[in-house]
NUDRENPA-45680 format. One record per residue (C-alpha): z, x, y negated; residue in one letter. Coordinates in steps of 0.25 Angstrom, whole numbers. Example, Ala and Ser with C-alpha at 12.3 -4.5 7.8 and 13.67 -1.06 7.14 Angstrom:
31,49,18,A $
29,55,4,S $
# end
This chain:
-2,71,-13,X $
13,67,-17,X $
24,60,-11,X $
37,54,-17,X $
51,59,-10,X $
61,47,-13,X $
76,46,-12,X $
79,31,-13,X $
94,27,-16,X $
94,30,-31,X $
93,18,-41,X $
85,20,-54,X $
90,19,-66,X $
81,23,-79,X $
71,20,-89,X $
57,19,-88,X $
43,16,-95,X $
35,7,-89,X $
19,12,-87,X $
6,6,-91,X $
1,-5,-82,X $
-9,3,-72,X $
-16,-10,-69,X $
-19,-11,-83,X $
-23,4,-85,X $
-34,3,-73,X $
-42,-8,-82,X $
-40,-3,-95,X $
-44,8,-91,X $
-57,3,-86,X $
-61,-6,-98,X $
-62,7,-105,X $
-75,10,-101,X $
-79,-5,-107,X $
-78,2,-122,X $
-86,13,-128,X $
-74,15,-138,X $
-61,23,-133,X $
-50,15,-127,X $
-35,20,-127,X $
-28,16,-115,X $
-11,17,-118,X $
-2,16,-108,X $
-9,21,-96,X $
0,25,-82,X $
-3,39,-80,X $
-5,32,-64,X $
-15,38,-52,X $
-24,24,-55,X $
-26,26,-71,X $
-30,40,-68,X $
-41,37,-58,X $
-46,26,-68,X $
-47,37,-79,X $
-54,46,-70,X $
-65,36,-67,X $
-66,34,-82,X $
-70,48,-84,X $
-79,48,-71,X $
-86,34,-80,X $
-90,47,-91,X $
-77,39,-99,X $
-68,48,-108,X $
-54,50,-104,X $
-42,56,-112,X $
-28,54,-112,X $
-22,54,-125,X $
-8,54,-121,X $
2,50,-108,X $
-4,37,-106,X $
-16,36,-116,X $
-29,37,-113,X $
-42,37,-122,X $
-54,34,-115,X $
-68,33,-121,X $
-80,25,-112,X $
-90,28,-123,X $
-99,35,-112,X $
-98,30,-96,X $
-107,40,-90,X $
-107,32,-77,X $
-103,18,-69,X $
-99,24,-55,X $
-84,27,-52,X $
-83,38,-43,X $
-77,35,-29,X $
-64,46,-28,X $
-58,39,-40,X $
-63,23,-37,X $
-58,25,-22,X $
-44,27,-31,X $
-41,16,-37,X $
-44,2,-36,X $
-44,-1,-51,X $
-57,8,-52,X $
-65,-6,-48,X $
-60,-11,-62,X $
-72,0,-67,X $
-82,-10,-64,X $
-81,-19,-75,X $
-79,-10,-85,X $
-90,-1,-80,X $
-101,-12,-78,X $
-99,-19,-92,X $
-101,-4,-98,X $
-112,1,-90,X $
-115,-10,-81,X $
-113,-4,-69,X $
-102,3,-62,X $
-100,9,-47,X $
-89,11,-40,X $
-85,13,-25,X $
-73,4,-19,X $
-60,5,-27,X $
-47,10,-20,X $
-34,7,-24,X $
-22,3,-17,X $
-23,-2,-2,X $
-15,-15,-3,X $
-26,-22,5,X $
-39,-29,3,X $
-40,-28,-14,X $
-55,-36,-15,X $
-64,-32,-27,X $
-73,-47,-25,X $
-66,-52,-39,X $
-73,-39,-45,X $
-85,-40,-42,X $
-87,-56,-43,X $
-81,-54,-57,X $
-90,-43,-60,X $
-103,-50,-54,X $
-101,-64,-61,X $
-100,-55,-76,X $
-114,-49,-71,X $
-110,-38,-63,X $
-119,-36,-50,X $
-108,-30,-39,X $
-114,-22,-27,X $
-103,-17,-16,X $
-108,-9,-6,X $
-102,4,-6,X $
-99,6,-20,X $
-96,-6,-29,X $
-107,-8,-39,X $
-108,-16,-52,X $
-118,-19,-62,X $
-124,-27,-72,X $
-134,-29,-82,X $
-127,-37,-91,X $
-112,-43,-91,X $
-111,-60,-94,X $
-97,-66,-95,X $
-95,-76,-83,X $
-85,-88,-79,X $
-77,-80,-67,X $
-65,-84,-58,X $
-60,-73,-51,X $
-59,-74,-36,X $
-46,-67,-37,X $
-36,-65,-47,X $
-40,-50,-48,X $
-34,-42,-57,X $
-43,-29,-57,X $
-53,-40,-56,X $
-50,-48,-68,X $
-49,-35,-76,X $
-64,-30,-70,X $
-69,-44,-74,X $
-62,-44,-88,X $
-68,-29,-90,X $
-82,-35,-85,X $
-82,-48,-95,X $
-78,-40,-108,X $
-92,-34,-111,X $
-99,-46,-103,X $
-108,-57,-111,X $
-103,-68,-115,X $
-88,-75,-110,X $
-81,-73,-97,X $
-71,-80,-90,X $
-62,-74,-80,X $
-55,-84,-70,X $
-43,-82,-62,X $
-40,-67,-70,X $
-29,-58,-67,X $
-20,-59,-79,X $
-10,-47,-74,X $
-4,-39,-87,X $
-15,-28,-83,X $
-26,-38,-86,X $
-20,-42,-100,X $
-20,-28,-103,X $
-34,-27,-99,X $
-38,-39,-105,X $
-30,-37,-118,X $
-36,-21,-119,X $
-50,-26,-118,X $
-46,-38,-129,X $
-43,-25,-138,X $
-55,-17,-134,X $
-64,-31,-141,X $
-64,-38,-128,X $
-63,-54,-129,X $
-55,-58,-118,X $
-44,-70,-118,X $
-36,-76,-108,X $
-28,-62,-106,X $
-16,-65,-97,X $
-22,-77,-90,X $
-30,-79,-76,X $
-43,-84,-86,X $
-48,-74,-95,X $
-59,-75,-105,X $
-68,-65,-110,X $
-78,-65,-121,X $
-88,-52,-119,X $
-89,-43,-129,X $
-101,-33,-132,X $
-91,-21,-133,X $
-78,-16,-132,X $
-70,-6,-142,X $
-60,3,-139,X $
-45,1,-139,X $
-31,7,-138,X $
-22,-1,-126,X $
-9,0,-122,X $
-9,-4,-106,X $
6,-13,-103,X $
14,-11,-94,X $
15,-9,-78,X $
24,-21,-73,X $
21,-17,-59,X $
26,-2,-63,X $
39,-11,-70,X $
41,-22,-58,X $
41,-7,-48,X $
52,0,-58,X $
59,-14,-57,X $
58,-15,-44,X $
62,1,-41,X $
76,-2,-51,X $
80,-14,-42,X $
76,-7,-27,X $
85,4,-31,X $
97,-3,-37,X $
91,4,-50,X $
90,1,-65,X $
77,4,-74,X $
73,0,-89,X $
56,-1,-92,X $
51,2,-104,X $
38,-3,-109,X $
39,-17,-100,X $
31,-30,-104,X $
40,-40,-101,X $
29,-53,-98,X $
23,-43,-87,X $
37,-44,-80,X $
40,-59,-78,X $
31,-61,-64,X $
40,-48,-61,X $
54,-54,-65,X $
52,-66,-56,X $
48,-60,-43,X $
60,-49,-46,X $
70,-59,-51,X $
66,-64,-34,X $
74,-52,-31,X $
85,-53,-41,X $
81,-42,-49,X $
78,-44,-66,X $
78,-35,-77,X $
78,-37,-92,X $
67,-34,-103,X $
70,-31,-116,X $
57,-29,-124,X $
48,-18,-115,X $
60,-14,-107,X $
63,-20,-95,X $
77,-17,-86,X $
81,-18,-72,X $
96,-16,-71,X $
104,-12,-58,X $
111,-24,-56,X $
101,-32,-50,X $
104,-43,-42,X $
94,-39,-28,X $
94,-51,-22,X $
83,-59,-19,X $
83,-73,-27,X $
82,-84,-17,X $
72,-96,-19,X $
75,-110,-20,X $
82,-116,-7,X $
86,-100,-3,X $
73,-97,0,X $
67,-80,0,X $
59,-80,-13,X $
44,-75,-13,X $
39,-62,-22,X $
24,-66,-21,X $
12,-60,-31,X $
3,-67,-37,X $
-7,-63,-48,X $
-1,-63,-62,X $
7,-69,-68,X $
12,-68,-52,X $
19,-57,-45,X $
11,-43,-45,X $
7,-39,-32,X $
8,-26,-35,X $
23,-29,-36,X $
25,-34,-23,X $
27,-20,-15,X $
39,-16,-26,X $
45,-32,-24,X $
46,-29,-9,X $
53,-18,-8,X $
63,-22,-20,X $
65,-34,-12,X $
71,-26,1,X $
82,-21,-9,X $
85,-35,-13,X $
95,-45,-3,X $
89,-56,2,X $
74,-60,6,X $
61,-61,0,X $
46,-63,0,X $
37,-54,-4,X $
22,-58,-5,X $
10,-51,-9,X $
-2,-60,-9,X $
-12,-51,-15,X $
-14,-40,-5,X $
-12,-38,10,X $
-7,-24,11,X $
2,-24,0,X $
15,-27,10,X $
13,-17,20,X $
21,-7,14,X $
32,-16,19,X $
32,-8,31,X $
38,5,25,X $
48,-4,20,X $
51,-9,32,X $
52,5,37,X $
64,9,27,X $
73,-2,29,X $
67,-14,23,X $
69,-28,27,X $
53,-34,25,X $
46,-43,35,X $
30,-42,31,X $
26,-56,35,X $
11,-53,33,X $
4,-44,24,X $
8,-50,10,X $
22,-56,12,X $
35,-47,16,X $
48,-53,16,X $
59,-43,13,X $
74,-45,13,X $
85,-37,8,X $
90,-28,5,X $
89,-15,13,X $
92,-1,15,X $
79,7,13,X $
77,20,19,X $
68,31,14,X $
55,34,22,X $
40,39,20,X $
34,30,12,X $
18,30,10,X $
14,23,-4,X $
1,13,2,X $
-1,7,-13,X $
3,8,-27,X $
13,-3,-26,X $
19,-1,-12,X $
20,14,-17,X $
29,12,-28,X $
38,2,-19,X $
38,11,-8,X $
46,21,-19,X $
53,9,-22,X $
58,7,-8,X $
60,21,-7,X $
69,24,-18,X $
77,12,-14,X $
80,19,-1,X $
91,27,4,X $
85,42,8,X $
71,48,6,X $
58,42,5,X $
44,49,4,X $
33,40,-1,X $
18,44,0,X $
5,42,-5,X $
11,41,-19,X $
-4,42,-25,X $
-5,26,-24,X $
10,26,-28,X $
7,35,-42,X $
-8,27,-44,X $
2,15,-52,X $
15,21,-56,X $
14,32,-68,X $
23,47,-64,X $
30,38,-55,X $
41,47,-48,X $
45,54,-64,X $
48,38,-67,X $
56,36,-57,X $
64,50,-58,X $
68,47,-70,X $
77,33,-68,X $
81,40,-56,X $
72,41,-44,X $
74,53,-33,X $
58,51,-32,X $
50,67,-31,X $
36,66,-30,X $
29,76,-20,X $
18,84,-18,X $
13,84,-2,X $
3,94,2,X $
# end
């Protein structure tokens, strides 16, 4: 087990490249198995989450090589099985996207529970309605079970706009008879990328980028070489880490259409930054101070699916916002466990009012303190370090595992624009 030992204080300055989406990864990475033909993957986060996905790859029979630092080949000619095993499903969350894949190729696949992040109830009914109306039978008593005789494209509307959801669906539909239409989809960058790699591999799919997708099956898919985007979320926390600390920070490798739901809910806080080509900056002089509504009213920073807010965001936004003067509102609709984390806050000096369990108000800005710090979630995680190296003295943060499962060799990254970040073993 590792911990991070933080001293805050110390502004950033420095140059960075920003990593491959990881919620692009996850589903590229299943959609492998939907081909006979090797598939190189470009770009991947060398992340906790990608590992685990490759390691249930290889225990599927699937061969797995790394051609170089973020390049893999892997070859699905031969699946010698449809059940994931439990240590590594219990791990992640994005093992449920395996299903699709799996029963288009093999028509069946097993699997216990996924795990994943515990940032409340995270329900998997979009899934298995998805599945069941392409032809899938779904059992759920102890381990999920999934099955089918033959796929037959369908008219569906999503229950929920469900990213991991759309992308079983879309996975599910590609080698299905006949048309299928997907209503209410998740158009999230990570679902374009998904779409637009299976559109390469011979995949009929149109409507990429919009909430109604449709998709033409196709009696096999080839191999192809793809190169995953960008991580927003990975850039949105760097952006907010530069403005927490009083910092600066140029990102490489930055796709500028992916930022504009960002800039908007960071301009609320009077933060901005310019784009030149793939690079983004985020100067020192930023303005920290929270951009009143009409009338004088505290401004809302609320998520919404895309091309809303990320809720993935939302844990970052908050503690940005106690280093920022005036009030405002953060509001996470999506999950009801996300905020708790506020209370750690609370703890090191910050001004935050939990209201309920999806809306904090916070106003700034404050004197943080370092503390010990336990990472509940990916997100939190990362603003907890956030928070931590904003403060004056020492923090030690905990339970980095969740932190390292979405952010690629994390504390060499930061050291070098500047951090006083060591990472260290616990026995």
């Amino acid at each position: 087990m590792y911990e991070y030992h933080i001293e805050g204080g110390f502004p950033i300055k420095g140059r960075i490249t920003a990593s491959g989406n990881k919620n692009a990864a996850l589903p590229c990475i299943a959609a492998t198995l939907l081909t006979k033909e090797p598939v190189i993957l470009r770009n991947v986060p060398d992340i906790e989450d990608t590992g685990v996905m490759l390691l249930i790859l290889q225990a599927l029979g699937v061969g797995v090589e790394k051609v170089e630092p973020h390049v893999w080949k892997i070859d699905a000619a031969c699946i010698t099985g449809s059940e994931i095993p439990a240590e590594l499903s219990k791990k992640i969350r994005a093992s449920i996207l395996f299903a699709g894949p799996l029963v288009a190729r093999t028509c069946k696949a097993v699997m216990p529970p996924p795990g994943g992040d515990v940032i409340g109830r995270r329900r998997l009914d979009t899934h298995f309605l998805a599945l069941t109306e392409l032809g899938a039978r779904v059992t759920t008593e102890g381990k999920f079970e999934f099955t089918a005789n033959k796929l037959v494209g369908a008219d569906i509307f999503l229950d929920e706009t469900s990213v991991t959801a759309t992308e079983n669906a879309v996975m599910t539909a590609v080698l299905a008879e006949g048309k299928t239409i997907i209503n209410n989809a998740a158009s999230e960058p990570h679902v374009q990328d998904l779409c637009n790699m299976l559109n390469a591999m011979g995949a009929r799919i149109s409507g990429i980028g919009s909430n109604i997708l449709h998709i033409d099956g196709v009696k096999k898919l080839n191999g192809t070489d793809f190169c995953i985007g960008p991580d927003f979320m990975e850039i949105g926390s760097f952006i907010g880490l530069a403005a927490a600390t009083k910092g600066s920070i140029i990102i490489d490798g930055v796709k500028a259409q992916d930022m504009r739901p960002l800039r908007i809910a960071f301009s609320k806080l009077g933060i901005r930054w310019q784009i030149e080509g793939e690079t983004l900056t985020v100067q020192a002089d930023q303005e920290m101070r929270v951009n009143t509504d009409l009338g004088g009213m505290i401004p809302k920073i609320d998520d919404a699916p895309w091309p809303g807010f990320p809720p993935d965001l939302t844990s970052i936004m908050t503690v940005v916002a106690t280093q920022v003067e005036g009030t405002v509102l953060i509001f996470e609709k999506m999950f009801e466990s996300r905020m708790f984390f506020v209370d750690k806050l609370i703890s090191m000096g910050a001004r935050i009012t939990l209201c309920d369990p999806h809306r904090a108000v916070v106003s700034g800005p404050s004197v943080l303190h370092g503390d010990h710090l336990v990472s509940p979630d990916v997100r939190a995680g990362m603003a907890m370090v956030i928070a931590a190296m904003a403060a004056r003295g020492e923090s030690t943060i905990s339970n980095v595992y969740q932190i390292e499962r979405g952010y690629e060799h994390l504390v060499e990254r930061l050291q070098s624009v500047g951090a006083h970040i060591e990472r260290v073993e616990v026995r």
